[in-house]
C-alpha positions, -999 to +999 in steps of 0.1 A: +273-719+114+242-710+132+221-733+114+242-762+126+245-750+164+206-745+162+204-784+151+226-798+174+209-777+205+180-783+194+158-761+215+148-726+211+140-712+247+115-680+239+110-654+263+076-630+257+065-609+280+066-579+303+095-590+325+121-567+338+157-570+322+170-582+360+140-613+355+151-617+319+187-621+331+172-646+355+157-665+332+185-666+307+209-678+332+183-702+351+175-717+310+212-723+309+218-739+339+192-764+324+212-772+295+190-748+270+216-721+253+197-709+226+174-678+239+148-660+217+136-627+228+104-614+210+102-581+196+068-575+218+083-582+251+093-553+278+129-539+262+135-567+238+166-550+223+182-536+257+177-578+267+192-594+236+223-567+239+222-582+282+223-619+271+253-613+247+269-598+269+266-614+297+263-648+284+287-653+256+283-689+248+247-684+245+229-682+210+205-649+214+180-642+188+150-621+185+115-634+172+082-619+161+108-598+140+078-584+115+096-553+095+129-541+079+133-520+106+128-548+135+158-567+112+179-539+119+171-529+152+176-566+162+207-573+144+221-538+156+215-554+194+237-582+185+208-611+175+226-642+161+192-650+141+158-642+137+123-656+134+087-647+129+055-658+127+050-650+090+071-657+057+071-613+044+093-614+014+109-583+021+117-586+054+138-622+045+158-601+018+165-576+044+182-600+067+198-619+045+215-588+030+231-582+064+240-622+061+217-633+095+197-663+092+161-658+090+138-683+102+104-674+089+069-689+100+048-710+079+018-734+079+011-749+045+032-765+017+027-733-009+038-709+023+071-731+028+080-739-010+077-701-013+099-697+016+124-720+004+124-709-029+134-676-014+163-691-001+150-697+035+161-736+042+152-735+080+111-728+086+092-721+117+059-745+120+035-726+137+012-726+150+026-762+153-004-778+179-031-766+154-026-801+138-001-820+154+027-837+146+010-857+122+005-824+099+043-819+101+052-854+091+030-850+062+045-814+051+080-830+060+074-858+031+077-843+000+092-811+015+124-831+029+148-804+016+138-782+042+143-780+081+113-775+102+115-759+135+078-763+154+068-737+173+035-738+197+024-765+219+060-781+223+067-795+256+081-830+270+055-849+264+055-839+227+088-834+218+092-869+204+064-873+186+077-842+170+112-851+165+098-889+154+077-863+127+108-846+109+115-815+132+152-808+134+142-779+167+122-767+189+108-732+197+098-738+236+074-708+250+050-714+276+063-748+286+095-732+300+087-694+304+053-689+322+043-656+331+057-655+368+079-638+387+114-645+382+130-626+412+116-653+431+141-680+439+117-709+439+105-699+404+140-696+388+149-733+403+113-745+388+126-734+353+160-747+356+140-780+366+120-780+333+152-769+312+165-798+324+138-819+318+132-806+280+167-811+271+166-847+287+136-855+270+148-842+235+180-861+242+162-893+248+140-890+218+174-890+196+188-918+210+157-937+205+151-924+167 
């Protein structure tokens, strides 16, 4: 299941922005090289759904998703591209049944314990924490304690040196912007190494934090 893969990667490379579908193929295969093969394109970047349908096909073992997925429609424009799952930054009611009708996990955003009860009352056992650096991992920890039926997937201010105090605070993954994808240019060579560096670094950082929980 996707769920499971999502847990055992456990790190959600997103990719915003106005890049070119040649840079986003450059990043995707440069994230990869890394060790990071789960790849969220948001809905507001430059030809989102022309990217997802360009990372499944040209990268089959890769999990693609689309995020900031706000509206019925974005569910089935995204789904129709071939996403594997989808998140946003919100918990919409309607847009949850919508995906869950075409049987794609949706991974909706919260911040408070009445936003995720009401998410996971709605059936929604995986829940984006964002913005997640508003209050640290010690807010998650405390959300995670009497909430400990539900997954929490921080999103915002995730990068190596906070991945384990994240993981230490319940997270089961990671939704990685900025700290991978900055807003460069990725036809240059020396860029696309850089990421592949970090990648690398993230997933070696995340993997460390496990063997130390």
């Amino acid at each position: 299941m996707i769920e499971d893969v999502l847990k055992r990667e456990g790190i959600i490379a997103i990719i915003r922005g106005q890049y070119s579908l040649a840079e986003q193929f450059n990043i995707a295969k440069s994230l990869i090289a890394g060790g990071v093969n789960i790849i969220e394109i948001t809905l507001n970047s430059k030809d989102a759904l022309r990217a997802i349908e360009q990372l499944k096909s040209s990268f089959p073992n890769v999990i693609a998703g689309a995020g900031t997925v706000l509206s019925r429609q974005d569910v089935d424009n995204a789904i129709a591209a071939g996403a594997s799952f989808l998140i946003s930054p919100n918990f919409d009611i309607e847009v949850v049944k919508q995906a869950q009708k075409q049987n794609t996990l949706f991974i909706p955003g919260i911040f408070t314990a009445t936003e995720a009860q009401a998410a996971y009352k709605a059936d929604c056992k995986i829940l984006k924490l964002f913005p997640a650096d508003a209050l640290g991992p010690k807010y998650l920890k405390a959300l995670n304690a009497p909430l400990d039926k539900i997954s929490f997937v921080p999103s915002g201010g995730i990068n190596v040196n906070t991945i384990e105090s994240f993981h230490k605070a319940g997270a089961v993954a990671f939704g990685v912007g900025s700290a991978l994808v900055k807003q460069v240019d990725y036809m240059d060579t020396k860029n696309l190494n850089e990421l592949t560096k970090n990648a690398h670094i993230l997933a070696s950082a995340l993997e460390l934090a496990r063997a130390n929980a």
